[in-house]
N, C-alpha and C positions, 0 to 999 in steps of 0.2 A: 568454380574453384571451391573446395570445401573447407569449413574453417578448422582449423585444427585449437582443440583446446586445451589449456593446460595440464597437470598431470593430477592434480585435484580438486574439489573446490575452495578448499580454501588458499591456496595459490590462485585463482580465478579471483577469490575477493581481493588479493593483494595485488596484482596485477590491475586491479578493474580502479583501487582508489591510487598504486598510483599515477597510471592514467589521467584521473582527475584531480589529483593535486602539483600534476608536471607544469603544467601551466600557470597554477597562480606561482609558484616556486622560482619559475623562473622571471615572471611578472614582480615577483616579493626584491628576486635578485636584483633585477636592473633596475628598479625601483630603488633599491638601495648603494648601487654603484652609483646612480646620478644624484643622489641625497649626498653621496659621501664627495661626491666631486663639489656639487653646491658650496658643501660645506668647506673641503678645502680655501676654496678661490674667495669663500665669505669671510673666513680669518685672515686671511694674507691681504686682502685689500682692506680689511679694516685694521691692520698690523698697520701698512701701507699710508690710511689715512690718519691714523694716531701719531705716526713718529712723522710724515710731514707738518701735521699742524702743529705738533712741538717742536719743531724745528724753525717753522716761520714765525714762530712765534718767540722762540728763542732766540732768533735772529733778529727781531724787532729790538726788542732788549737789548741785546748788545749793542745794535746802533747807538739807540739810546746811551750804552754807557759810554761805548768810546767819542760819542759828541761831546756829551757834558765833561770828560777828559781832555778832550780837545782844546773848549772852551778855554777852561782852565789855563792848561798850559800855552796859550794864547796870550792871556790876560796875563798869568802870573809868571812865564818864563824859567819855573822850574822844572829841571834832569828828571827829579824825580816821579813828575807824573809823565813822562815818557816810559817809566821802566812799567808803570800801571798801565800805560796805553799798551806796550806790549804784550805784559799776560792778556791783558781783554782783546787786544788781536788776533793772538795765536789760537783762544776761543771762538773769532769769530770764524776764523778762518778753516777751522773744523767743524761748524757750523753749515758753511757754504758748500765746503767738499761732501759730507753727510747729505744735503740739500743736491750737490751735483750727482751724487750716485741713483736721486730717486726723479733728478729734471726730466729724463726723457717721457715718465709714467705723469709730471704735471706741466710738461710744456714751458717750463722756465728755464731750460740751458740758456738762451739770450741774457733773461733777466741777471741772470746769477753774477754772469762772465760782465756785464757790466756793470753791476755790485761789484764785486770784485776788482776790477778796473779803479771805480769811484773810491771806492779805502784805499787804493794804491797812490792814487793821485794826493790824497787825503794825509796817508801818511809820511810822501814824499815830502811834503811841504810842512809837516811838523818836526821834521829833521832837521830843519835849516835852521838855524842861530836867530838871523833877522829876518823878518817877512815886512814886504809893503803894507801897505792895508790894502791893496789891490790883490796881493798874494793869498793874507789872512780870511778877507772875504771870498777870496775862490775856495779855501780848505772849508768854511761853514756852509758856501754852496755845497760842497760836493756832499757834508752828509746830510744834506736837505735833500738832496738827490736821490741818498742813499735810503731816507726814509720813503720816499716816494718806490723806490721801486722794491724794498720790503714788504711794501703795502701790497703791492703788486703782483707781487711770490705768494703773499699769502692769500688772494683773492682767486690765484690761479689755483693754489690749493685747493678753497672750496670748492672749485669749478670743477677739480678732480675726483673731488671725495664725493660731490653729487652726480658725479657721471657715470662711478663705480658702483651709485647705490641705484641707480637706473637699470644699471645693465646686470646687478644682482636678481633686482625685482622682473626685469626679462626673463631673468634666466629662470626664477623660480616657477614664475606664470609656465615657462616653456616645458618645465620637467612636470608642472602640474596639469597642463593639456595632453602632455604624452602619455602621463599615467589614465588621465581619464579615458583615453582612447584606449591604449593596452587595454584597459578594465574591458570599453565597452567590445572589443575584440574577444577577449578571454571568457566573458560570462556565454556567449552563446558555444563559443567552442567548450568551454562546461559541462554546459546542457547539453552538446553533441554527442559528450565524452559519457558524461552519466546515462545519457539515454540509452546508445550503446552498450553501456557496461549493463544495465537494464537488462535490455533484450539476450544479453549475452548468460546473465543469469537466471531470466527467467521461463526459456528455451527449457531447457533438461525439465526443470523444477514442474513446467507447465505440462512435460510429456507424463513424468512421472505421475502428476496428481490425473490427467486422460486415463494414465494406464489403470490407477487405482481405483477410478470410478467406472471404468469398463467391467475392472473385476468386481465390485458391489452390484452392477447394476447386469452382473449374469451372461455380459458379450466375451466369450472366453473364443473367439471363433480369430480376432485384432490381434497378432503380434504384437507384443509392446518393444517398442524401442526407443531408447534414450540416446540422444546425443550430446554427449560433453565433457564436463572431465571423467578421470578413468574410475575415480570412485561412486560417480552418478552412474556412469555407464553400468558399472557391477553390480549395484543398485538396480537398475533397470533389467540386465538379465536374469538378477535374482528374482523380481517381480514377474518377467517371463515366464522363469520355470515355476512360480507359484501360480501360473496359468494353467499352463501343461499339467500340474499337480490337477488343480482344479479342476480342468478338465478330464480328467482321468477318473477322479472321484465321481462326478457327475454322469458321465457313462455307468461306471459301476453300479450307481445308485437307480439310474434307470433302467439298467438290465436289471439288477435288482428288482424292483417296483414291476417290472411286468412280467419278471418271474413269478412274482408272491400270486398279481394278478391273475395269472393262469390258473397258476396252482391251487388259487382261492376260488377263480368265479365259475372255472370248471365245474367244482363237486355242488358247488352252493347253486349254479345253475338246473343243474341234473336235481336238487331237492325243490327248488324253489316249481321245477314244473313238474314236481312230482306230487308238490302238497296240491299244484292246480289240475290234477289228474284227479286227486282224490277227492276235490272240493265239488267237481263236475259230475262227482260219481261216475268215472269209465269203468271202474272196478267193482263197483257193486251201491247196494244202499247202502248210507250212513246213518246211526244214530244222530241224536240229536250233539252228546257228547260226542261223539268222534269229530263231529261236524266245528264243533268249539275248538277240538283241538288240532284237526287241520287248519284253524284258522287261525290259531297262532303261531304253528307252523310258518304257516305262510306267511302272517306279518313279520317273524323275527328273520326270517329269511330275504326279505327284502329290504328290514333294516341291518342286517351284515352286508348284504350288495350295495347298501349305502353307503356304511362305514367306510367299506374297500374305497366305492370310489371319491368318498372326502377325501381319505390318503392320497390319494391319486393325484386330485387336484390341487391341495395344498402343495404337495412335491413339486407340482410342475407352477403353481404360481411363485413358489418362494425360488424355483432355481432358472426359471426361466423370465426374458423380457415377458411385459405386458403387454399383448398384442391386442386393441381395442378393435371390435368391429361392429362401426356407430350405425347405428340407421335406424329412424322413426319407429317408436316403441310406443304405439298404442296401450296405454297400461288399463283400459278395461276388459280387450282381448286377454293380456298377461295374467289380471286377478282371477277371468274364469278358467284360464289353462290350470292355476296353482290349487284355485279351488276341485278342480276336479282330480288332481295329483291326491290332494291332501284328506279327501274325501272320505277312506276305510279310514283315516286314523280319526277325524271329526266325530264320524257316526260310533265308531268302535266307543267313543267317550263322550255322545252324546253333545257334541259341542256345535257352538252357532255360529256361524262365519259370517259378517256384515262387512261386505267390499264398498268402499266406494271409492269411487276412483274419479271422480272430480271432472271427469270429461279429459284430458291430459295427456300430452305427447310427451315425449322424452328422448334426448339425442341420447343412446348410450348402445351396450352390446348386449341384444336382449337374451343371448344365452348366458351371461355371467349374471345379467340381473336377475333372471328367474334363479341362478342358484341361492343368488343373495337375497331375493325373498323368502324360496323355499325353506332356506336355514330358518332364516328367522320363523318364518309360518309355523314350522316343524317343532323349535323349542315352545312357542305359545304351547301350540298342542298338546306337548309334554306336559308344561309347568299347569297350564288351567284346570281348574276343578272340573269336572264333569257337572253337565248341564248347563254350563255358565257360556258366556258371548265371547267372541275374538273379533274384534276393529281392526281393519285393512285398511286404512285412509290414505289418500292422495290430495294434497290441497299445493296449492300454489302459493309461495312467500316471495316476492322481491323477482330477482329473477333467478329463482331455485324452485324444485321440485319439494315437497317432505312427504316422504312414504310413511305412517305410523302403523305400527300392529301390537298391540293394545290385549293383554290377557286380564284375568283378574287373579292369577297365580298365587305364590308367595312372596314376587317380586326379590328383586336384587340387592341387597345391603350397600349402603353407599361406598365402602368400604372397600369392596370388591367387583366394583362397575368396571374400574381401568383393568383390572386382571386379566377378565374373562376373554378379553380380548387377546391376550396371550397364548399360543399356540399347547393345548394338552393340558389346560385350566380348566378345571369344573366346577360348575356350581354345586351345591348341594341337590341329590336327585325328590323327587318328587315323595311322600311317603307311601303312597300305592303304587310305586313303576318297580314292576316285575322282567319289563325288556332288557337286553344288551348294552352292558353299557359301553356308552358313548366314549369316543376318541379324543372329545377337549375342542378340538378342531373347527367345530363348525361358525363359531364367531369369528375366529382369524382369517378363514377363510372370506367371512363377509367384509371386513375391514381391508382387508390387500384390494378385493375387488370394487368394493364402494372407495378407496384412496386411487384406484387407474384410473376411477369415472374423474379424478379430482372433485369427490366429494366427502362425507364424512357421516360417524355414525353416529348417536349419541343415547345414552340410557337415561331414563327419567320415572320418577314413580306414576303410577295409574292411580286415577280414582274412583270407587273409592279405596280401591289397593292392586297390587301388583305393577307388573311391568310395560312400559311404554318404551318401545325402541323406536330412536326418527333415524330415517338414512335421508339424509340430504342430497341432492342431484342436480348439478348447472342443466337449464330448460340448453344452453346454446352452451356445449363445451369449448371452454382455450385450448390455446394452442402449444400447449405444455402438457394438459391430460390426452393429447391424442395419442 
């Protein structure tokens, strides 16, 4: 089933948090619906326990007051503290109803009803004219009674208002285990939630940035395609046809390139064995002159055949993957192949080649390193005085190779070391070079090729002047520069 995704991304980011805030939200909700119930049933039972304990408390009192009334009107025989026994009756007896609406929540309906009873009996007999002292002494009994069993009401109260604060501290305990569970439920569904919403955005974002490094790194061959909202998707197709663009240019530019090549190596061919037609005398004898000037002929003619094909190479290194093809590179075989390459230009200017090559293997692709020596070999040649030595060295550091070739030139300003590495960068030329100049190119070209080996090149002064290039080379390449 395929997932269908919103309509943008930024509706994917709103969807994706809220997602992940539905569950604390609703975790926040019920968390606060049982905070708010707690809190109901925690006022109303402590309502609950405030107005019974002033009530049994108020009711003690009033015993009290209508005994000591009682007393009274015992001993002294006046109306008038009957009319006082009254009002404190009718208080107390509002007292007890108040008390009976809340008996069943403290378990004192009995008690109450026989309170009640006992002030009945109590004030029966302070109605009468005459009382026995058998009579008089049951009405002081009955509110000895009465105080007994006020005591009673009120003791049941605490019994109440501690059973309420029990089952409060339950109850809180209860809603603070369920939140700690909810929690521990809701954090991994979180993490589920995030992690998905994750994946969910970083899908497209991860195709896209595939797609953009396929186009940097020249594989224009990959359809790029994006999956997810419709803004990445348009996005992605737009990167598509900046493929198809690419690609298009890049044909062009190669039919181009071996157009120029034809059209270049054709005539420069037909000269180049024509100066060697004339050098070998098939056409007749040469002067001594003529013989000088076939042979510049012929050198500048195979340095245009060079030129052509540094363009060549550079076009196809900078637009094309680097296809490495390693295999055990002898490099004292390699310095005398370069040495005898580089030979007419050495002897033409009198110069002294000193290879050594350290005894030395090397995992690499020994056509792209001989180009990368040859450059380099090629600029010494250039830049060094006539009659003067050129160092070839190969020594082993750690576990690297370092190739050095070593002039005694003008050397390189520090200045413009990082430059020349720059594609169509030159240095300043030599004051006696009368040859063709040069394309810029052939340092860039050593750098793309010496960065596939995953190595590196670096410029340094000669002593006691000129220039010192090291290319550095893994003895055992990773598995990243393959």
């Amino acid at each position: 089933m395929q997932l269908r995704y919103p309509g943008s991304f930024l509706k994917l980011l709103l969807i994706g948090f809220g997602l992940v805030a539905l569950p604390l939200v609703l975790a926040l909700g019920d968390a606060y619906v049982a905070l708010e119930k707690l809190t109901d049933r925690s006022e109303k039972a402590i309502a609950q326990a405030v107005r019974i304990t002033r009530l049994s408390r108020e009711l003690d009192e009033q015993i009290t007051g209508l005994d000591r009334i009682a007393r009274q009107q015992l001993v002294l025989g006046e109306r008038g503290l009957i009319d006082a026994y009254t009002t404190r009756r009718a208080q107390f007896i509002d007292t007890v109803e108040q008390l009976q609406q809340n008996a069943r929540a403290s378990n004192t309906t009995q008690e109450l009803n026989a309170l009640a009873d006992s002030e009945a009996t109590a004030w029966e007999g302070l109605q009468r004219d005459k009382l026995t002292p058998a009579e008089t002494r049951k009405v002081i009994e009955e509110f000895g009674h009465m105080h007994s069993i006020a005591a009673e009401v009120l003791s049941r109260a605490d019994i109440h208002i501690e059973r309420d604060i029990r089952a409060l501290r339950a109850q809180a305990d209860l809603a603070r285990t369920q939140l700690l569970w909810r929690l521990l439920i809701l954090i991994p569904v979180g993490l589920i939630l995030v992690g998905g919403v994750i994946v969910l955005i970083r899908r497209p974002i991860r195709q896209l940035g595939r797609g953009i490094r396929d186009l940097g790194d020249g594989l224009l061959q990959q359809r790029i395609i994006v999956s997810g909202p419709r803004d990445l998707e348009a996005l992605g197709h737009q990167l598509d046809w900046l493929r198809l663009r690419l690609t298009e240019v890049d044909d062009q530019k190669m039919r181009f390139l071996r157009h120029v090549s034809h059209e270049l190596k054709t005539p420069l061919t037909a000269i180049y064995e024509g100066t060697h037609l004339l050098s070998d005398e098939v056409t007749g004898k040469l002067t001594e002159d003529q013989q000088e000037v076939v042979a510049i002929l012929r050198s500048n003619a195979g340095r245009l055949r060079q030129l052509i094909e540094n363009l060549l190479d550079y076009s196809g290194i900078r637009f094309k993957p680097m296809l490495l093809k390693r295999e055990p590179v002898l490099l004292a075989s390699l310095f005398a192949e370069l040495a005898a390459d580089q030979k007419l230009a050495l002897t033409a200017r009198k110069l002294s080649l000193l290879p050594d090559d350290g005894g030395l293997t090397v995992e690499a692709d020994r056509e792209k390193l001989r180009v990368v020596l040859d450059n380099l070999l090629s600029n010494a040649a250039k830049y060094a005085p006539e009659e003067s030595i050129i160092d070839m060295i190969a020594r082993q550091v750690d576990d690297d190779v370092h190739i050095e070739i070593a002039d005694l030139g003008p050397g390189i300003p520090p200045d413009q070391r990082e430059r020349v590495f720059e594609p169509f960068v030159q240095g300043a030329p030599p004051p006696d070079d009368v040859s063709i100049k040069g394309t810029g190119l052939g340092l860039s070209i050593v750098q793309e090729l010496v960065t596939a080996h995953g190595g590196s090149v670096t410029i340094r002064d000669n002593k006691p002047c000129g220039t010192r290039i090291t290319v550095r080379l893994p003895l055992q390449p990773d598995s990243q520069s393959q």
